[in-house]
N, C-alpha and C positions, 0 to 999 in steps of 0.2 A: 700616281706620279711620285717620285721620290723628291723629299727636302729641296732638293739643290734645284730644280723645276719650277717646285710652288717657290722658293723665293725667287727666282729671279721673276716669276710671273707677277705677283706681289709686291716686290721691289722691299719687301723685307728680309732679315738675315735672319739663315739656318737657327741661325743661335735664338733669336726671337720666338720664331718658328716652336721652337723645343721648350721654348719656355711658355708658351701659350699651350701646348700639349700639356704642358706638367701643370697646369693652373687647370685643366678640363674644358678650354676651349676650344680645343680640337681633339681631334680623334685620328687613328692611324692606323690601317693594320700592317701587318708585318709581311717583308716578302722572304723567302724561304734563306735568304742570306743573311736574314737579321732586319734588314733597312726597311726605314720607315714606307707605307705606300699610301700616300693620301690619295681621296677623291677629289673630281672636279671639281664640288661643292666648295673644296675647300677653300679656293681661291676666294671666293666671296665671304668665305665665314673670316680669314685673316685680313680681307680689306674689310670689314665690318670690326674687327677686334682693333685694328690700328685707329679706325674711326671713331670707335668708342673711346678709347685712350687720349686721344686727339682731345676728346670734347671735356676730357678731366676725371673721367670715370678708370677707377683703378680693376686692376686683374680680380680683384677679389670681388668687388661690385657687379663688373662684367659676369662673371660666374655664377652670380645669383640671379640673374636675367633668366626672366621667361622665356621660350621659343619664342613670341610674337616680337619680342623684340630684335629679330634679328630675320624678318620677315620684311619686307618692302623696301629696305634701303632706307633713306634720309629724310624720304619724300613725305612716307607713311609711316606714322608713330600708332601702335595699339595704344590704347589707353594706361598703361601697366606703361610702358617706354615712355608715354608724355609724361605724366607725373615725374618717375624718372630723371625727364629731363627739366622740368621745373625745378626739381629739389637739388639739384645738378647746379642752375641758375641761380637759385637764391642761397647755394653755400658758397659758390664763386662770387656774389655781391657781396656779402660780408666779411668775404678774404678780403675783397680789395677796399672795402670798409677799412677793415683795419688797417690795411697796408699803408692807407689815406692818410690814418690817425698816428701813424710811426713816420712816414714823410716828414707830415706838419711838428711832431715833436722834436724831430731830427734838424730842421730845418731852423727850429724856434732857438735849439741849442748852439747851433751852429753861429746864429746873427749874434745870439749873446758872446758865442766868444770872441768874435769878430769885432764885436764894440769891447771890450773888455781890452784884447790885446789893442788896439787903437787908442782906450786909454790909458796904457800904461805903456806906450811909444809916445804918446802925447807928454802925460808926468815926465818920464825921462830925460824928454827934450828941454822939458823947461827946467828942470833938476839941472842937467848940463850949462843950460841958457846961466842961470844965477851963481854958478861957479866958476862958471867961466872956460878956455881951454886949457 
């Protein structure tokens, strides 16, 4: 099937498409006018690479995947895929870990200047207040 086929089958764009071929996720061979000619297969291997992508795994990661992992769909992880997807989990915990620890800093800085300008709208007024209009 040419490009424009498998995406609209996939619901991803051509340009994706091409970009997952240059990364060795997929594979194509040629039909005698030049144009790409995927397999059926392939339809599952691009909903399998948007799915991985999905779950936070980059093109580069994806590519060093086993066959097994791209074997049974979502349901069924080889052993090689769960780890995987463990180590997938526990670096996405500690993003948001951190993301946690920049909030609350964010958040700590923010009330200080919020009291800070409050008190110096408060001096003001009474600066005003003892001078009079």
């Amino acid at each position: 099937m040419k490009i424009g086929e498998l995406a609209t089958r996939t619901g991803v764009s051509a340009r994706a498409i091409r970009h997952y071929e240059k990364a060795g996720l997929l594979s194509a061979g040629r039909l005698l006018n030049g144009y790409r000619d995927f397999g059926d297969e392939a339809v599952a291997e691009v909903k399998h690479v948007v799915r991985m992508i999905r779950l936070g795994f980059s093109l580069e990661e994806i590519a060093t995947f086993p066959a097994c992992m791209f074997t049974g769909g979502a349901a069924v992880l080889c052993p090689v895929a769960l780890q995987a997807h463990r180590d997938k989990l526990a670096e996405i915990e500690l993003l948001i870990a951190e993301l946690e620890e920049r909030r609350d800093r964010l958040l700590a800085t923010l009330k200080a200047a919020a009291q800070q300008s409050a008190e110096a709208a408060r001096a003001a007024s009474r600066t005003q207040e003892a001078t009079g209009p």
